[in-house]
Each structure stands twice: as C-alpha cells, then as structure tokens.
C-alpha positions as protocol buffer text, in pm:
chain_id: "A"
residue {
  index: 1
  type: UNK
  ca { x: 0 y: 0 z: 0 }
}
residue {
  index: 2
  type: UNK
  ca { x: 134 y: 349 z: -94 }
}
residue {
  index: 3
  type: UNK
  ca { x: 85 y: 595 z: 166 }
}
residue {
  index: 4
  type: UNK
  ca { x: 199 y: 903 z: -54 }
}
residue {
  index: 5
  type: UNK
  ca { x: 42 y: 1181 z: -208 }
}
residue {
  index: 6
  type: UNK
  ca { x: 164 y: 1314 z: -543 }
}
residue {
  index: 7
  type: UNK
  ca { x: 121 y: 1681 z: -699 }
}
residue {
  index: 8
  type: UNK
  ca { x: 165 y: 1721 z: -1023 }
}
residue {
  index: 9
  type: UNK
  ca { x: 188 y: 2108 z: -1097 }
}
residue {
  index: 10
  type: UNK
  ca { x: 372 y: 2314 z: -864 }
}
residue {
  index: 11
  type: UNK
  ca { x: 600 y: 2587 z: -963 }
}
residue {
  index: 12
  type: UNK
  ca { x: 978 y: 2651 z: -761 }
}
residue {
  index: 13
  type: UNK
  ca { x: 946 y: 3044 z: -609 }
}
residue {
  index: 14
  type: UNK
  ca { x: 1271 y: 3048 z: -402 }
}
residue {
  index: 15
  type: UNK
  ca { x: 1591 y: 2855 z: -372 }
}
residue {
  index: 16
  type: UNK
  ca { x: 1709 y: 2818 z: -25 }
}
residue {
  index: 17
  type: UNK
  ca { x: 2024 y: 2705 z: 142 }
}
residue {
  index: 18
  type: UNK
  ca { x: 2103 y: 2299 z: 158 }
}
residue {
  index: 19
  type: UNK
  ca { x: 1906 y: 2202 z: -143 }
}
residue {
  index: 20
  type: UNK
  ca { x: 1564 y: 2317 z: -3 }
}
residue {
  index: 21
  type: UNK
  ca { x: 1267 y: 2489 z: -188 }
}
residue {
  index: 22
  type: UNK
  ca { x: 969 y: 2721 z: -147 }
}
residue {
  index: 23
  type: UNK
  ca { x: 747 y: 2565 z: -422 }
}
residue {
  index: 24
  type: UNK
  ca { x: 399 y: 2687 z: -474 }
}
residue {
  index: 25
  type: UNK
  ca { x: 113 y: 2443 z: -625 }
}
residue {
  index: 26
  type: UNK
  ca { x: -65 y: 2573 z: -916 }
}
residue {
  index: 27
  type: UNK
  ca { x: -428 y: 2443 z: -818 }
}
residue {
  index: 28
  type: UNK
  ca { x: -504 y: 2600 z: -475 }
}
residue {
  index: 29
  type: UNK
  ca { x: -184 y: 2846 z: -435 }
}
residue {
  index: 30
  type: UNK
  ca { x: -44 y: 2637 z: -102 }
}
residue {
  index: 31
  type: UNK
  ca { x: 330 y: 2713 z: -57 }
}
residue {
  index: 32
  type: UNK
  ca { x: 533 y: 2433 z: 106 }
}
residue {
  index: 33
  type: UNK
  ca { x: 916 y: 2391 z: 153 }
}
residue {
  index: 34
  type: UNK
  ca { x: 1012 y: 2099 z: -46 }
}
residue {
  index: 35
  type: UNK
  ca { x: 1382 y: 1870 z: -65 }
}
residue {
  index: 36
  type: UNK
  ca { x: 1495 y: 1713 z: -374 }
}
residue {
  index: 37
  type: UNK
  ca { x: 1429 y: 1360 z: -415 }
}
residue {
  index: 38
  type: UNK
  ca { x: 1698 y: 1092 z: -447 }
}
residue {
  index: 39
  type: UNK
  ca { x: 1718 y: 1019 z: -783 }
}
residue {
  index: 40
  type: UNK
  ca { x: 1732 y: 1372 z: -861 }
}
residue {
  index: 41
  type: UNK
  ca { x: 2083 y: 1432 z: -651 }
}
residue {
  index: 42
  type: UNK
  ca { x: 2199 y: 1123 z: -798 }
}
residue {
  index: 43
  type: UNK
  ca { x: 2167 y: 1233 z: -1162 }
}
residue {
  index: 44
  type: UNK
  ca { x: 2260 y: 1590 z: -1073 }
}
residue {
  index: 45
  type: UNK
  ca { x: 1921 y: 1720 z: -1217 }
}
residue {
  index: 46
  type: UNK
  ca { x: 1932 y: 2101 z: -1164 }
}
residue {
  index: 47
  type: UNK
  ca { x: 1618 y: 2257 z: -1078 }
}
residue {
  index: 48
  type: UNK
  ca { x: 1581 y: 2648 z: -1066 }
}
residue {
  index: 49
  type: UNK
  ca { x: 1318 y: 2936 z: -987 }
}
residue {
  index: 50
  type: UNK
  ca { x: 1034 y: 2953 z: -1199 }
}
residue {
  index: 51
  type: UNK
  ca { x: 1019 y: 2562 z: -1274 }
}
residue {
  index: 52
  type: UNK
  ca { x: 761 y: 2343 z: -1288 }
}
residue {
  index: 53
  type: UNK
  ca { x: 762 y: 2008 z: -1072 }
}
residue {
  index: 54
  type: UNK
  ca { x: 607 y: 1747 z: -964 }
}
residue {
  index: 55
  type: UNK
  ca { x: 549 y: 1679 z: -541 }
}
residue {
  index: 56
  type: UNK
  ca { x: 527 y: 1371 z: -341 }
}
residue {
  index: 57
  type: UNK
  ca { x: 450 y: 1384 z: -9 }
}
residue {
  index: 58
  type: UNK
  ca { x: 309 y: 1151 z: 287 }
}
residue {
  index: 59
  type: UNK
  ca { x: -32 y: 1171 z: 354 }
}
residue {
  index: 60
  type: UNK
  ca { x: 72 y: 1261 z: 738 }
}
residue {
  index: 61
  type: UNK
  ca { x: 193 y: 1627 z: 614 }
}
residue {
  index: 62
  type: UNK
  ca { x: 571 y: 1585 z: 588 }
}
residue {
  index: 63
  type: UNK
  ca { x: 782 y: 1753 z: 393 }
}
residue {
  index: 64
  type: UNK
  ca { x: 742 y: 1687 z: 59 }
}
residue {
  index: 65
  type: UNK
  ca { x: 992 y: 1591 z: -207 }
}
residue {
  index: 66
  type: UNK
  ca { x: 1092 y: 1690 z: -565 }
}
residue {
  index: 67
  type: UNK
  ca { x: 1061 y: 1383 z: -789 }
}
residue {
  index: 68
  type: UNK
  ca { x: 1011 y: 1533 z: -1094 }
}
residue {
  index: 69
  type: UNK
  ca { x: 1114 y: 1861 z: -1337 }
}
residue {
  index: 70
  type: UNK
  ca { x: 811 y: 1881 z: -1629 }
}
C-alpha cells in the first residue's frame, strides 16, 4: 500500500540554502518547503526558480519531495 500523495503542478518560487525549496502548487496556491528527491541528486538534475515540478509527499503532512522537473 502506498501511503503518498503526489502533486503534479507546482511551480519553484525560491531557492534556499542545503538544497531546499519554497514551491507553490498551481491548483489552490499552497506554498510548502520541499527537498529534492533521491534520484534527482543522484543524476545531478538542476532545478531552478520559476520551474515546474512534480510533489510527493506523505499523507501525514511531511515535507514533501521533488521527484520530478516537467
């Protein structure tokens, strides 16, 4: 059972310090500070302000995590 919830449009609105982001989703405006997946330090996937991405977070209200640059 998957106990994660995924957004699929959010836009990146500030870079901060240690790989975090402010990322705002596109559907009801909610701005949450986000970390970059696993996979996405691995391949050294560069994500900047003003992109679009894709969320996955725990249905508990953690922190959710970059997965995905559209």
């Amino acid at each position: 059972m998957d106990d994660t919830i995924e957004i699929k449009d959010a836009r990146v609105i500030e870079a901060l310090p240690a790989a975090l982001f402010k990322v705002e989703t596109l559907t009801d405006k909610k701005t949450y500070i986000a970390y970059l997946g696993g996979r996405m330090k691995v391949n050294k996937i560069r994500v900047l302000v003003g992109d679009r991405v894709s969320l996955e977070m725990d249905e508990y209200g953690g922190k959710p995590r970059i997965i995905k640059r559209l």
